[in-house]
C-alpha beads as a LAMMPS data file, in Angstrom:
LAMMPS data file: protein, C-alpha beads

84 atoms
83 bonds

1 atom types
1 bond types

-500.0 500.0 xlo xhi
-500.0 500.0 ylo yhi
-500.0 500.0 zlo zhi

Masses

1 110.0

Atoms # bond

1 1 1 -241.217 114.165 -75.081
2 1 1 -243.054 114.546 -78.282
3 1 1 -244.111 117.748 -79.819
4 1 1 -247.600 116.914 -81.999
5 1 1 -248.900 119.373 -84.450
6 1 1 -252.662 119.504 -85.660
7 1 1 -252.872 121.628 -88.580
8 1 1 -256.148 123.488 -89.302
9 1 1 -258.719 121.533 -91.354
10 1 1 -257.070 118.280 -90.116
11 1 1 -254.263 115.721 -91.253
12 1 1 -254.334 113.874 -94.383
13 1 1 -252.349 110.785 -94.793
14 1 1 -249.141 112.542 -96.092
15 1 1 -248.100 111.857 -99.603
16 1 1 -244.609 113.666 -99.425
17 1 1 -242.213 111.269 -97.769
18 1 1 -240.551 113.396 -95.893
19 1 1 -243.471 113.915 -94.062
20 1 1 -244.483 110.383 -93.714
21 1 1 -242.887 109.340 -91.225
22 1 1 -244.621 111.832 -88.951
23 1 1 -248.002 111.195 -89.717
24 1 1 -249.706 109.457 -86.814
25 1 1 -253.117 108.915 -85.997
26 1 1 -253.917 107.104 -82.703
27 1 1 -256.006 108.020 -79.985
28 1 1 -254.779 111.292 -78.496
29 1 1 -256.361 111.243 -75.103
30 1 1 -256.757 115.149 -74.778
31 1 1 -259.906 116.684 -75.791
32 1 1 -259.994 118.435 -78.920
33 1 1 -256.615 116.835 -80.138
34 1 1 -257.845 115.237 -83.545
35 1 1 -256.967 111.491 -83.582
36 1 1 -254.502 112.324 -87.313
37 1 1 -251.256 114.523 -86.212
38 1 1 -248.095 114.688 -86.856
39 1 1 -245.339 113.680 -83.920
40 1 1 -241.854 115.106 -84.010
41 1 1 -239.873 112.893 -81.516
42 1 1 -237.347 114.899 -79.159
43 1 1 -234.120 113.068 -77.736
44 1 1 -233.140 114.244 -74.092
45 1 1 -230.776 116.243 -75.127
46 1 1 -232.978 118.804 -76.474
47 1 1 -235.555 118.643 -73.901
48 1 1 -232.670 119.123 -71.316
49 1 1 -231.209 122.570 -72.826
50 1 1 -234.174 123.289 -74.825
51 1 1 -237.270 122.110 -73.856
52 1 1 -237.988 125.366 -72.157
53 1 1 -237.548 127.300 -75.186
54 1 1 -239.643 124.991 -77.023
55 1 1 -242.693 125.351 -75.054
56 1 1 -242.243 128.948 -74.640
57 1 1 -242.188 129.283 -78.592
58 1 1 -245.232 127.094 -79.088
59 1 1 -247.427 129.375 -76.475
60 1 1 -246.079 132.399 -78.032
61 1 1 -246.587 131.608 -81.706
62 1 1 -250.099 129.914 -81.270
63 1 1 -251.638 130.750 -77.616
64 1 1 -254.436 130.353 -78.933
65 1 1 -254.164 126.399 -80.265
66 1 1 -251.792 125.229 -77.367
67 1 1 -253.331 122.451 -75.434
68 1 1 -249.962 122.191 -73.092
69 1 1 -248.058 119.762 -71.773
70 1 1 -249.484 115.949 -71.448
71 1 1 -247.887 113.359 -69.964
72 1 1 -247.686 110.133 -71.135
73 1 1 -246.711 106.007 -70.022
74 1 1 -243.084 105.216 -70.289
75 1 1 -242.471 103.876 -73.658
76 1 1 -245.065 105.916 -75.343
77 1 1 -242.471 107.169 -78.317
78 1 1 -241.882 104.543 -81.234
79 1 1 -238.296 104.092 -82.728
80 1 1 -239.587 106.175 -85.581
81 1 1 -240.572 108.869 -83.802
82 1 1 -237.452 109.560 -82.375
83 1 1 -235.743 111.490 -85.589
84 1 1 -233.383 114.315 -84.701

Bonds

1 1 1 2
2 1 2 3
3 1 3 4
4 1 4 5
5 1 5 6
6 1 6 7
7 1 7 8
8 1 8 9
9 1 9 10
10 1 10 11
11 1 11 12
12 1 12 13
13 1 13 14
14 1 14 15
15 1 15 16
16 1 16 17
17 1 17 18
18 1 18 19
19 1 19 20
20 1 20 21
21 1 21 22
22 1 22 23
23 1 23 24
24 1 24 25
25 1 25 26
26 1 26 27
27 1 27 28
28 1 28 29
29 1 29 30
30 1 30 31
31 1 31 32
32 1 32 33
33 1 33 34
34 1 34 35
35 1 35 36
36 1 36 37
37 1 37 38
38 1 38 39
39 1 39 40
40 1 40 41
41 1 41 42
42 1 42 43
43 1 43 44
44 1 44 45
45 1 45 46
46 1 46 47
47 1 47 48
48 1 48 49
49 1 49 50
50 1 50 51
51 1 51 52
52 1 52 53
53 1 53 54
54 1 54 55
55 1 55 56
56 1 56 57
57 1 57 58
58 1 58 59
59 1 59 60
60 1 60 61
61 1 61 62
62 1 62 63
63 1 63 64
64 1 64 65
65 1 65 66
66 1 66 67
67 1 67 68
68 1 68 69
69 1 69 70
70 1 70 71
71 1 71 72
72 1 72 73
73 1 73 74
74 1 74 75
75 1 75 76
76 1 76 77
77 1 77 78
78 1 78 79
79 1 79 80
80 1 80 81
81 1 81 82
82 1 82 83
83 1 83 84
């Protein structure tokens, strides 16, 4: 599981590295989801004890931007994406 964020007015090719290795931009495959995002890769682990949570907090902070839950092929998360 992946959680993507889509700031408003877009996604600019990041110039601080921390956020670099975030940065994405591939074809989302949900309407509206802007093709520049940034991924934050989630290991098991957290989806397993807190992957409730997480959702929960994303409706309740932004209700009005969440798109919800999309699922995607096996092997859809790069090694990079998986930082924890």
């Amino acid at each position: 599981m992946s959680l993507e964020l889509c700031p408003t007015g877009g996604v600019q090719e990041p110039q601080d590295p921390a956020l670099a290795p975030l940065f994405i931009e591939e074809q989302s495959g949900v309407a509206g989801v802007p093709d520049r995002r940034y991924r934050i890769g989630l290991p098991d682990f957290v989806i397993r004890h807190y992957g409730g949570a997480l959702i929960e907090a994303a409706r309740s902070r932004a209700a009005h931007r969440w798109f919800g839950e999309h699922e995607r092929p096996a092997g859809y998360l790069r090694a990079q994406d998986l930082i924890s």
